[in-house]
KOLTIZA-225180 format. One line per 2 residues: their letters; for each residue x, y, z of C-alpha. Coordinates in steps of 0.02 Angstrom, whole numbers. Layout:
<doses>
A> X/Y/Z  ...
</doses>
This chain:
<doses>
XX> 643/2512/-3471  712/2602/-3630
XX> 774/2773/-3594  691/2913/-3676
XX> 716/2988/-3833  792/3174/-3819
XX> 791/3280/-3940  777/3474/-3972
XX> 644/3588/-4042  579/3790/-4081
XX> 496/3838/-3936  346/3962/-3942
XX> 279/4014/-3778  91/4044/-3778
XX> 5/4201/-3698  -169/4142/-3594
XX> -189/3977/-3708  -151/3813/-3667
XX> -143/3693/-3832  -207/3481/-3770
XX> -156/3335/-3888  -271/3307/-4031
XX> -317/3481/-4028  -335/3575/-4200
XX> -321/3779/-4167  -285/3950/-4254
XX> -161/4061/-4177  -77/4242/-4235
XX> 94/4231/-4189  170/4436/-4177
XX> 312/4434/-4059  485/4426/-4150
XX> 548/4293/-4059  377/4185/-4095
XX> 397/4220/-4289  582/4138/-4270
XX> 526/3999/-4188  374/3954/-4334
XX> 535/3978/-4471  630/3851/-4363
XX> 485/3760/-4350  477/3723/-4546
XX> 629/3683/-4586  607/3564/-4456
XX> 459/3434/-4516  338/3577/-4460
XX> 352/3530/-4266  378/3646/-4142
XX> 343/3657/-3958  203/3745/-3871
XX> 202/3799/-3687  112/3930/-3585
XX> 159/4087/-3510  147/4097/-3318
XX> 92/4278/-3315  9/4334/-3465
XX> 61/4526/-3471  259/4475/-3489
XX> 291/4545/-3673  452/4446/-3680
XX> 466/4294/-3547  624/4224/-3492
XX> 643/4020/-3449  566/4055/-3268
XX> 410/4121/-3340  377/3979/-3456
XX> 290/3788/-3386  400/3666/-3402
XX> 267/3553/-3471  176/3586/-3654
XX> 136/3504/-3811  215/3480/-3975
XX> 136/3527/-4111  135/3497/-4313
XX> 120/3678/-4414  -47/3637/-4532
XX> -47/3802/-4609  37/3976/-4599
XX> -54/4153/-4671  20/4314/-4662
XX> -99/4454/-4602  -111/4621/-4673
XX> -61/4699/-4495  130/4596/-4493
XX> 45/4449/-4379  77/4263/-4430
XX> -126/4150/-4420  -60/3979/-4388
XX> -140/3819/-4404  -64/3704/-4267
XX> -117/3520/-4225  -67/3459/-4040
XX> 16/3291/-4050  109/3221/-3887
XX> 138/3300/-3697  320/3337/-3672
XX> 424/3382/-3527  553/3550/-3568
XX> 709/3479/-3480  843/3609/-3534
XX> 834/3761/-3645  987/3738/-3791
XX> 998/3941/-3842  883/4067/-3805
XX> 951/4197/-3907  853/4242/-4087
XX> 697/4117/-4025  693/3958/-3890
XX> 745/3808/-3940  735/3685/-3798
XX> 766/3483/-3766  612/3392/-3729
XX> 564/3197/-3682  399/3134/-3723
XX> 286/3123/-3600  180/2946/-3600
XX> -20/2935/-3528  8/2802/-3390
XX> -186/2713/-3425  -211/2563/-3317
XX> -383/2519/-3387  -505/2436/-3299
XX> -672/2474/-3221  -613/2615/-3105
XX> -575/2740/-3263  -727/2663/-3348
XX> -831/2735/-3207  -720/2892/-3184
XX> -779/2950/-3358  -946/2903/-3340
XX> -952/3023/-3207  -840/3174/-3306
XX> -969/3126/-3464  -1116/3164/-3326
XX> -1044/3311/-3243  -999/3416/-3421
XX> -1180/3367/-3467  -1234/3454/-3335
XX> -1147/3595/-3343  -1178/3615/-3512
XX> -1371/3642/-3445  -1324/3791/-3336
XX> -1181/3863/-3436  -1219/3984/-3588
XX> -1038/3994/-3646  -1045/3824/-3720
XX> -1178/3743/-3855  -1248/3590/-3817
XX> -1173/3511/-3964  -1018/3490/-3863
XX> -1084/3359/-3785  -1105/3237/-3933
XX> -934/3291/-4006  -869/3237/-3842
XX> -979/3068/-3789  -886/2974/-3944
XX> -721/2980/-3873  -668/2811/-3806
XX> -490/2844/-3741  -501/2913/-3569
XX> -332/3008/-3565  -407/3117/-3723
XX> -593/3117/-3663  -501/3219/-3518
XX> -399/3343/-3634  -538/3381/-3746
XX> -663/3424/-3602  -523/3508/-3522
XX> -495/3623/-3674  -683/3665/-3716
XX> -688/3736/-3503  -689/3913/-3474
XX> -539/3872/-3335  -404/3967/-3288
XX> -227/3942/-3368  -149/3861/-3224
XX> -288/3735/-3193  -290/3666/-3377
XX> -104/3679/-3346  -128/3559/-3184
XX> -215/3446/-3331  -114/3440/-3455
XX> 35/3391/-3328  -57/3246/-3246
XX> 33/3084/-3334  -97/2968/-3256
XX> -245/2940/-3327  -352/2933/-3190
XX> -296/3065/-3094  -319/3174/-3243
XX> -511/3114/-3241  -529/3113/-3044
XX> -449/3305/-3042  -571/3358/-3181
XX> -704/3280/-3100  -658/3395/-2940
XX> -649/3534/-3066  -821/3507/-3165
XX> -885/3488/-3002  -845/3658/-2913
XX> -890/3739/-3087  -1064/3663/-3084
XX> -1091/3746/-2910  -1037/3903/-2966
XX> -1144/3923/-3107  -1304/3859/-2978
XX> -1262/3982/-2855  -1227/4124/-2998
XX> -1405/4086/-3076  -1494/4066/-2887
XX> -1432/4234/-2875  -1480/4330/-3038
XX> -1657/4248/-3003  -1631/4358/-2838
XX> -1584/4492/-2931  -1708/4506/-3057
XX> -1876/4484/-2927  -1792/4635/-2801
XX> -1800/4735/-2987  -1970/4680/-3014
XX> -2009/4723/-2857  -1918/4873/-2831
XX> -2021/4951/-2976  -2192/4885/-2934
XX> -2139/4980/-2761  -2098/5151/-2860
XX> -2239/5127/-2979  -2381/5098/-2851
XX> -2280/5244/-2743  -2314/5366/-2874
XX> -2512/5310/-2912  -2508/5354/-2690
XX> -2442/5539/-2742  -2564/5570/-2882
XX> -2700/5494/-2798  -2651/5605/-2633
XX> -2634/5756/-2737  -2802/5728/-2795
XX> -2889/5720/-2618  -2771/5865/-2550
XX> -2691/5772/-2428  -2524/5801/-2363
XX> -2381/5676/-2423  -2280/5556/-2286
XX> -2139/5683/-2274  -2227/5851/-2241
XX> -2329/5755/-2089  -2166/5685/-2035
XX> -2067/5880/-2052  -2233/5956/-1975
XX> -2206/5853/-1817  -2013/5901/-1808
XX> -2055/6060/-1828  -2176/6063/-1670
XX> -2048/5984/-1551  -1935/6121/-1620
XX> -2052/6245/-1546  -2052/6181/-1387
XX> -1859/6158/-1360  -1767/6254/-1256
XX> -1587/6293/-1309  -1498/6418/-1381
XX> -1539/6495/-1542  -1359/6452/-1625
XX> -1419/6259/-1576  -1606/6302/-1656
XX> -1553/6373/-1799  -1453/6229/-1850
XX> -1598/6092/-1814  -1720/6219/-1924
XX> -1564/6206/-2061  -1577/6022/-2035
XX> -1761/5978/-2039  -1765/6111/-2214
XX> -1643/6004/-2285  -1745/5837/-2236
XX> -1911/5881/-2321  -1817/5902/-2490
XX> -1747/5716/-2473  -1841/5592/-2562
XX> -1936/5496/-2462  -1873/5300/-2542
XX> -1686/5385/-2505  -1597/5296/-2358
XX> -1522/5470/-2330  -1683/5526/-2241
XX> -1667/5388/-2114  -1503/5475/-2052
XX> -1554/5650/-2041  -1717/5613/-1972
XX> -1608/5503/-1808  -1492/5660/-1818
XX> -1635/5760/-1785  -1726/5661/-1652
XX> -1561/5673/-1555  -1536/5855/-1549
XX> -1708/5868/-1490  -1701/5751/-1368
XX> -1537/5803/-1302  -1548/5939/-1134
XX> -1467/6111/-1190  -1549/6229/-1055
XX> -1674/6122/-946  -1618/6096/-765
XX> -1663/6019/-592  -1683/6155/-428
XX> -1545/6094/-309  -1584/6066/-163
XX> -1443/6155/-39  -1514/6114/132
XX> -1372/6083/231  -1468/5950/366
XX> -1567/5879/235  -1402/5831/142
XX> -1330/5770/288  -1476/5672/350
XX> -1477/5567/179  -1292/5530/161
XX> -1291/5470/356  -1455/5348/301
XX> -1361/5280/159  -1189/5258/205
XX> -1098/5235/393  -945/5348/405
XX> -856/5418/260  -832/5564/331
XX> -717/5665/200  -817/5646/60
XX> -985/5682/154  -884/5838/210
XX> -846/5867/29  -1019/5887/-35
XX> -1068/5988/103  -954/6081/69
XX> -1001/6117/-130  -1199/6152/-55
XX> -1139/6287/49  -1021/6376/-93
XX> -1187/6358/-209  -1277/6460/-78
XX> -1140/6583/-87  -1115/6580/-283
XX> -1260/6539/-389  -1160/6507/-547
XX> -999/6382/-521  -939/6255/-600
XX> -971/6060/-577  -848/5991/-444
XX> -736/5828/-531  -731/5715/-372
XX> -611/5536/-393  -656/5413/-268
XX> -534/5289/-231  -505/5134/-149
XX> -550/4956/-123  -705/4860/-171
XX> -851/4857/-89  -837/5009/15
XX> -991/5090/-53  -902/5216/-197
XX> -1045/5207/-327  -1190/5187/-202
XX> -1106/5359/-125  -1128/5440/-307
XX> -1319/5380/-298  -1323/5472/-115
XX> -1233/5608/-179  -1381/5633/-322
XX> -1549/5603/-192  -1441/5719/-68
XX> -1425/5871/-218  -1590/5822/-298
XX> -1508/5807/-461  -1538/5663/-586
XX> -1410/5518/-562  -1336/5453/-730
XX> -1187/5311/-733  -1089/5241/-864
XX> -952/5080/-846  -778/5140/-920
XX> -732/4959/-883  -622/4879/-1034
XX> -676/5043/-1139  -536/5049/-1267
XX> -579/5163/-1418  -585/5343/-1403
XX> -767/5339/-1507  -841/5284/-1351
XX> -822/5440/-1279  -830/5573/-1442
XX> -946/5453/-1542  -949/5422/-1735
XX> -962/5547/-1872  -1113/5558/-1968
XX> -1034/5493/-2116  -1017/5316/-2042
XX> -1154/5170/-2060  -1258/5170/-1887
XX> -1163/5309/-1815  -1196/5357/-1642
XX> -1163/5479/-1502  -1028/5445/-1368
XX> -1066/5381/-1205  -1072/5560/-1131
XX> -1196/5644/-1234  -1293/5481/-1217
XX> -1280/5496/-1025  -1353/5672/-1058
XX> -1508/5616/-1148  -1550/5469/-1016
XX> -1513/5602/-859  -1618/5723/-964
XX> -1566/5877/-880  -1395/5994/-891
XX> -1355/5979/-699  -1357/5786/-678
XX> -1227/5679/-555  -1112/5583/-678
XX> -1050/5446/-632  -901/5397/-733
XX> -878/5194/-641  -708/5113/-659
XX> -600/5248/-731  -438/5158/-695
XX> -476/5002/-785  -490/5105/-970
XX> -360/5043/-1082  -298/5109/-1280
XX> -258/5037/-1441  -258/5045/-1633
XX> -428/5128/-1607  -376/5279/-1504
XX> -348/5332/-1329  -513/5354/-1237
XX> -437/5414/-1081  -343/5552/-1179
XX> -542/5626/-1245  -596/5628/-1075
XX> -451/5747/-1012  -600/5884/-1123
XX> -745/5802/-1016  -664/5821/-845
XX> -583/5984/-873  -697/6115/-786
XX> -611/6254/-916  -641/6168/-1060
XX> -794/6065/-1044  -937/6222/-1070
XX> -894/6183/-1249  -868/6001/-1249
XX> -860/5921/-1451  -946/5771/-1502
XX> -890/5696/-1662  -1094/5645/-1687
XX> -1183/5804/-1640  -1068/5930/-1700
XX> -1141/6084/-1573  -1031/6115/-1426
XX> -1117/6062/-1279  -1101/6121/-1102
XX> -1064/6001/-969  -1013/6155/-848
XX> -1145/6125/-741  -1118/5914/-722
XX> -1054/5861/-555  -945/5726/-620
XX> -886/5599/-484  -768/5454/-540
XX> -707/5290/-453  -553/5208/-447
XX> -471/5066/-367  -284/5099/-404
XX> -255/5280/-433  -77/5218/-505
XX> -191/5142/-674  -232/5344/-735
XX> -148/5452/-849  -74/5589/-739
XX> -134/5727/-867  -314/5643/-809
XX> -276/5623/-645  -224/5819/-598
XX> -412/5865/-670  -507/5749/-528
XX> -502/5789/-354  -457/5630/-255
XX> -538/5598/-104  -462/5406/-38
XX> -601/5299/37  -503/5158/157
XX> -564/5011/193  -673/4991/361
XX> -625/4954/532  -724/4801/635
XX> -824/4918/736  -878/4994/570
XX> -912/4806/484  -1029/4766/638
XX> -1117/4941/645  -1167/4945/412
XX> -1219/4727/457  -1327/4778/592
XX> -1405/4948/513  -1384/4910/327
XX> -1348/4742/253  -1446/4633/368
XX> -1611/4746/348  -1597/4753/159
XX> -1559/4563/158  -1703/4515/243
XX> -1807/4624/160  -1747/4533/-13
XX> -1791/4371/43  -1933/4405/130
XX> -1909/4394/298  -1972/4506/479
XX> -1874/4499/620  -2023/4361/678
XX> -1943/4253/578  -1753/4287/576
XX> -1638/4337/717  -1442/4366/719
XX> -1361/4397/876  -1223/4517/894
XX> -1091/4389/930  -1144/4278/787
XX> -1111/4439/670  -916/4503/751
XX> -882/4305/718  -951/4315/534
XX> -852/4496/512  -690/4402/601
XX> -700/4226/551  -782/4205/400
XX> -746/4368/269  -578/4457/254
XX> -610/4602/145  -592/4796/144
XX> -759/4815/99  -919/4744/154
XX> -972/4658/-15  -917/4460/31
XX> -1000/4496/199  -1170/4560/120
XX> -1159/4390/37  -1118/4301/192
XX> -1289/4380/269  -1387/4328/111
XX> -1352/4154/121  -1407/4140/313
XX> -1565/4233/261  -1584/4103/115
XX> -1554/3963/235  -1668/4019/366
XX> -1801/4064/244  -1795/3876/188
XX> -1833/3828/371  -1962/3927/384
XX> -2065/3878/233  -2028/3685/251
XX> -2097/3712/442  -1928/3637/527
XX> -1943/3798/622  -2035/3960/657
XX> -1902/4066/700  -1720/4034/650
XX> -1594/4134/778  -1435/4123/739
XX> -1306/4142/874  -1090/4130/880
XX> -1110/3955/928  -1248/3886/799
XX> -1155/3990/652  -1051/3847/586
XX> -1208/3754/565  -1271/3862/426
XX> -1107/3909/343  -982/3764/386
XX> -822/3794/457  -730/3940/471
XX> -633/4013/327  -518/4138/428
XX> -405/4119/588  -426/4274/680
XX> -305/4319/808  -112/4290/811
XX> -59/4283/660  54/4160/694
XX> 37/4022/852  221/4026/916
XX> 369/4150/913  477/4078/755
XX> 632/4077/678  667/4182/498
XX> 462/4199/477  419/4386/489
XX> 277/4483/460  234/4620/344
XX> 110/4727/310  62/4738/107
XX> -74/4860/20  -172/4813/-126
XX> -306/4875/-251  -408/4745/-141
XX> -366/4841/24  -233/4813/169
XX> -172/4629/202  -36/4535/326
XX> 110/4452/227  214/4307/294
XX> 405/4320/253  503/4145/269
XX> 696/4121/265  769/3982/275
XX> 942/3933/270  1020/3787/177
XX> 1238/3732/159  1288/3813/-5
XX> 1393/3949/-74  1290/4114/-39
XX> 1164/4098/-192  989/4222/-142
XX> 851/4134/-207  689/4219/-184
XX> 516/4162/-236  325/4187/-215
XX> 299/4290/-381  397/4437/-340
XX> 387/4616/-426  550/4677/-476
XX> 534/4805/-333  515/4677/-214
XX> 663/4584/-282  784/4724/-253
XX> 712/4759/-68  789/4577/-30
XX> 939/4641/-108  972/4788/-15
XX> 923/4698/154  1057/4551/119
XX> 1166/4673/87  1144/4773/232
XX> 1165/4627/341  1313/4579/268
XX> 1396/4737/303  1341/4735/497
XX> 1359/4553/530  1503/4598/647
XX> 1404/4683/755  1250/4585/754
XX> 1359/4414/790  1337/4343/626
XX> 1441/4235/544  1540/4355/409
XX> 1560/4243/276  1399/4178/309
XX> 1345/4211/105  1505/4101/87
XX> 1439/3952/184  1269/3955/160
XX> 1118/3979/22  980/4078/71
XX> 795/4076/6  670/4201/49
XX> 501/4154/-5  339/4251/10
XX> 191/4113/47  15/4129/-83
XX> 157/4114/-225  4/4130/-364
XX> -16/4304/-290  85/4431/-370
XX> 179/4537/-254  261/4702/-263
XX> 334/4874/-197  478/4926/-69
XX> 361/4904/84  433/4738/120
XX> 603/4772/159  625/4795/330
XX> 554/4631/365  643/4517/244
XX> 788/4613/350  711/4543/509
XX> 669/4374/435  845/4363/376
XX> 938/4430/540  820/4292/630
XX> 864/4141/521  1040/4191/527
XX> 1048/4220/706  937/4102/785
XX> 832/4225/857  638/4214/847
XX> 530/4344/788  397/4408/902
XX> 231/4330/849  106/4487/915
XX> 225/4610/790  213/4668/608
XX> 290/4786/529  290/4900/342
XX> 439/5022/291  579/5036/138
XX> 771/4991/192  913/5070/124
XX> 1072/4986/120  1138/5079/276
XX> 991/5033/357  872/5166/368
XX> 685/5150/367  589/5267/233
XX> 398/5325/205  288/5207/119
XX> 86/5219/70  -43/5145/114
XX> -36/5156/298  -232/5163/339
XX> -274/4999/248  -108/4905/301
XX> -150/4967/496  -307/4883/468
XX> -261/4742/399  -132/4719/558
XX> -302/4753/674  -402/4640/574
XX> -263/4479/604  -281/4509/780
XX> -75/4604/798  -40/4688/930
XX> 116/4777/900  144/4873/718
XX> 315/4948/662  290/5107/519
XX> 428/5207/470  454/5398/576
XX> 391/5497/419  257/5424/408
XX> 186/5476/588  89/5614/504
XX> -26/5481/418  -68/5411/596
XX> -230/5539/608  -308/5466/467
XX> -313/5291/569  -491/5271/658
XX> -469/5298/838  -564/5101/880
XX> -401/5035/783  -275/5152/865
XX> -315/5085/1050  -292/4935/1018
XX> -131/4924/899  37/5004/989
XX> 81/5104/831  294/5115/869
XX> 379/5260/720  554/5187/676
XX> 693/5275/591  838/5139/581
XX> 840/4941/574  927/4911/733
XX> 786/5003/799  669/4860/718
XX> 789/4710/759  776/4743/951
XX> 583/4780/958  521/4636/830
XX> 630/4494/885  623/4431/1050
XX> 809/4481/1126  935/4600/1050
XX> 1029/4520/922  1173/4668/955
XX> 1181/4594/1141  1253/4422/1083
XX> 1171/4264/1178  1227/4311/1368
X> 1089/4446/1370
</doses>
């Protein structure tokens, strides 16, 4: 194939116009450069090349702003304009491609190579401008920018490459779609991407007139509404009847009379309803003032419940509802007998904590039916933005209270028990920090005055006994935190378990589904096995559960007439609910080697923890695994290290960590673990492995390990005690400060656990393994 021929022209770059082939146009021509260029152009057989500006604000472009792609044109005619500008004639000839610019300095002259229209014919392209002839038809229909004569100027062309450019041109488009035109060398992608292009315009325009047909009937409508609105006012003021608004003011004013608040919160609802009447009544304004309104007057300012501050009667309901719990049945006993003392003090702020299912929120409910307040709860669960608790301003689109002056208007009263559920499981982002608005709510100093961002009025939430619940204390701000008043609700002991089945659970679970005790009976020894074999929990929840499903099974008995009366007895329980989930008893069977166990505490309650060691010929690499906090990790640290530095005396190996690799590993590896609690038993775990020595099976232990070896405080005692009790140990090593913690253990639990304080390891090592590892293997 012949090479192309190069040669140079005037370049004059066009500003939102794009000039096709075959296309005959005026343009005025004012930039300096521009009116170079046309001189150029004359002296050289009236050609000169046009090609459009990328961006058409640029007063003088450079190369980069120009497409490389234009036309050249022939210079019909030239007219100089009163105001300086140049009205050219032009006449687009060819497409060329810019491939260099030759001097840019006075005007642009540039090289160019003509660009050819690839047309391979044939009944494809035949068909593709069919279809462009169609499509322009029809949007010449819908469009009004265009005259229909278009359409007959444009059906004569025969020559599919220029059927293309001349459509293209006549198209309101923007510049760089024409420009994606006038690039396209083949001749049927030009008509296939115009095609594409008619296509999406045709839509446009449809949807455009669907919606001014829209428009134009809402109008119509709109003023047959305001028209037939003001024949209601004329034909009202005729009869002397009241109009909409002044009936709806009338009625706002008469709940106004009967409100009782102060006259600060009065005056401003007067203010408001005033301002109200004078709205129009087709303004969407009204709609907002008027729920404004409603809410202040629905809202409690002065009205409150008589508490009830009988001692015995207050007692007598909080023993019906819940089995122990002694402190925080003490607690509100407490508050009843300072409110016969005092008559005016402020609301108590009571957190309880601890594990689920232990009756927290159903002890708010008791607290409420003890006082004789109302009861009012709200979920802080996954509560993230701080409008949740101030609410919205009024300026906002379906604005609202927050959840706390909601919680006022469902309790109804000033005086209510608030129960704010799940206060450690709030979180913050971009939206605010919700915990950080209700340090104003729970603050007994600040909270007579307490500022929603909706209602505007201080309100008083003085008199509120707010009680929230927690699971990890460790989850709350400690600003929050040091407002409440924790009172730490431990998971319950066996005897406990048995006594809320036998008095509680089971008689509200057959009551559920419908059963007497004619029909369903469970034996004592059928529930200690369900407590011990079949739930492991702090709480009682998964063993409420447990009960439901025998009453479901026995209730299907009874009404398919297998039997008349289902008993259910320690023997026939695996019939109903399989076999047993839990091993109760020894934790482990045998005495082992380098398997240890701990005691751990979680959000979940108290729980036994395996520790394995084992050792393995390498070069004294610690691996440790089982998900392990970092905590945790540096526990095993100090406890490697500690043996190290006594393995003399315990008749270790000293360059054991030479000779061999050791992995700790901490079994339910999906679990993650953490703290300092652990480290006295990886110690014993690791002293065992390394010395042969098995670890007493009917032992577990809890307690920090420095790296000389002593044993320090750790939390949790109550729940990990009963955790030990509930795995059937017998034997439980806790650190010497912590003896003052053993009161809070339930006497049932301390008989049978021998609780044994410890101060050092070697104290440990001689009571949890099974001979003294300091005695060598003689003793």
């Amino acid at each position: 194939m012949a090479e192309k021929e190069i040669r140079t022209l005037p370049l004059l770059p066009l500003r939102g116009l794009i000039v096709f082939p075959t296309m005959v146009l005026h343009l005025d021509v004012g930039r300096e450069r521009s009116v170079e260029a046309l001189e150029r152009a004359m002296v050289d057989d009236n050609l000169i090349v046009l090609s459009a500006q990328k961006e058409v604000q640029i007063e003088e472009p450079t190369e980069e702003d120009i497409y490389r792609t234009g036309t050249i044109a022939k210079v019909r005619q030239m007219l100089k304009l009163p105001n300086g500008t140049i009205r050219v004639l032009v006449e687009g000839l060819k497409r060329v491609k810019i491939t260099d610019y030759v001097n840019t300095d006075k005007c642009f002259v540039v090289r160019y190579e003509e660009a050819e229209d690839l047309d391979e014919g044939g009944r494809d392209t035949e068909a593709l401008m069919r279809a462009v002839l169609d499509h322009f038809e029809q949007y010449l229909r819908l469009s009004k920018k265009l005259s229909p004569e278009t359409y007959s100027v444009v059906s004569d062309i025969e020559e599919p490459g220029r059927l293309a450019d001349v459509i293209t041109s006549h198209l309101p488009l923007k510049i760089s779609d024409k420009q994606m035109i006038l690039e396209e060398v083949n001749v049927r992608q030009r008509l296939e991407k115009l095609l594409g292009i008619l296509h999406n315009e045709r839509e446009v325009l449809e949807l455009e007139k669907k919606i001014s047909s829209r428009v134009r009937k809402q109008m119509e409508k709109t003023q047959k509404e305001y028209y037939l609105r003001e024949q209601m006012k004329a034909i009202q003021k005729e009869l002397g009847e009241k109009e909409g608004r002044s009936a709806e003011v009338e009625e706002l004013r008469a709940l106004l009379e009967k409100l009782e608040a102060p006259d600060s919160v009065k005056d401003k609802i007067s203010r408001e309803i005033d301002r109200l009447e004078k709205i129009p009544t087709s303004s969407a304004e009204g709609g907002v003032v008027r729920t404004y309104i409603e809410w202040l007057l629905e809202l409690p300012w002065q009205k409150e419940t008589e508490d009830d501050l009988s001692l015995d009667r207050a007692q007598k309901i909080l023993d019906e509802d819940h089995y122990g719990l002694e402190k925080v049945k003490e607690r509100v006993l407490e508050y009843l007998a300072v409110r016969k003392m005092v008559r005016h003090m402020k609301g108590p702020i009571l957190c309880l904590a601890g594990p689920p299912g232990v009756g927290k929120t159903s002890l708010a409910r008791s607290v409420a039916r003890a006082l004789g307040r109302n009861f009012v709860r709200i979920s802080l669960g996954g509560v993230r933005d701080e409008a949740e608790i101030r609410g919205h301003r009024r300026t906002y689109v379906g604005a609202m209270p927050g959840r706390i002056i909601q919680g006022m208007k469902q309790a109804g009263t000033i005086n209510p028990v608030f129960l704010l559920d799940e206060i450690d499981k709030m979180s913050m982002d971009f939206r605010g920090d919700p915990s950080a608005a209700l340090l104003e709510v729970l603050d007994p100093n600040q909270n007579n005055a307490f500022s929603d961002h909706y209602i505007e009025i201080p309100y008083d939430l003085s008199k509120v006994m707010f009680i929230t619940t927690a699971n990890a204390v460790h989850n709350i701000p400690r600003p929050l935190l040091d407002r409440m008043e924790v009172i730490y609700i431990s998971g319950y002991t066996e005897i406990e378990k048995e006594h809320i089945a036998k008095s509680y659970l089971l008689p509200k679970q057959m009551k559920e589904h419908g059963l007497t005790p004619d029909h369903l009976q469970i034996q004592s020894g059928a529930i200690l096995r369900l407590i011990r074999n079949y739930t492991r929990e702090a709480g009682v929840r998964n063993l409420e559960r447990t009960i439901g499903t025998l009453c479901r099974k026995a209730a299907k008995m009874i009404v398919s007439g297998e039997k008349k009366k289902v008993v259910i007895t320690a023997r026939s329980l695996e019939q109903y609910l399989g076999a047993e989930k839990y091993r109760y008893g020894r934790v482990e069977e045998t005495d082992q080697v380098g398997v240890a166990t701990g005691l751990a505490w979680t959000e979940a309650g108290g729980d036994t923890l395996s520790i394995e060691v084992s050792l393995l010929p390498g070069k004294g690499k610690l691996t440790l695994t089982g998900h392990l906090g970092e905590v945790m990790k540096e526990s095993a640290q100090a406890a490697f290290s500690f043996i190290r530095s006594r393995a003399g005396e315990l008749n270790v190996d000293e360059e054991f960590h030479e000779k061999h690799d050791i992995h700790i590993h901490v079994p339910e590896g999906a679990i993650p673990k953490d703290g300092p609690s652990a480290g006295i038993t990886m110690a014993t775990a690791l002293v065992s492995a390394l010395t042969g020595i098995p670890v007493s099976r009917e032992v577990a232990m809890t307690g920090e390990i420095t790296l000389r070896g002593r044993v320090l405080a750790i939390g949790g005692l109550k729940e990990k005690t009963l955790a030990a009790h509930r795995a059937g140990i017998r034997r439980v090593l806790l650190p010497r400060d912590n003896v003052k913690d053993l009161e809070e253990i339930p006497k049932s639990v301390r008989k049978d656990l021998e609780l044994i304080p410890v101060a050092h390891m070697d104290e440990v090592l001689k009571l949890a393994l099974v001979r003294d590892p300091y005695a060598g293997e003689e003793s």
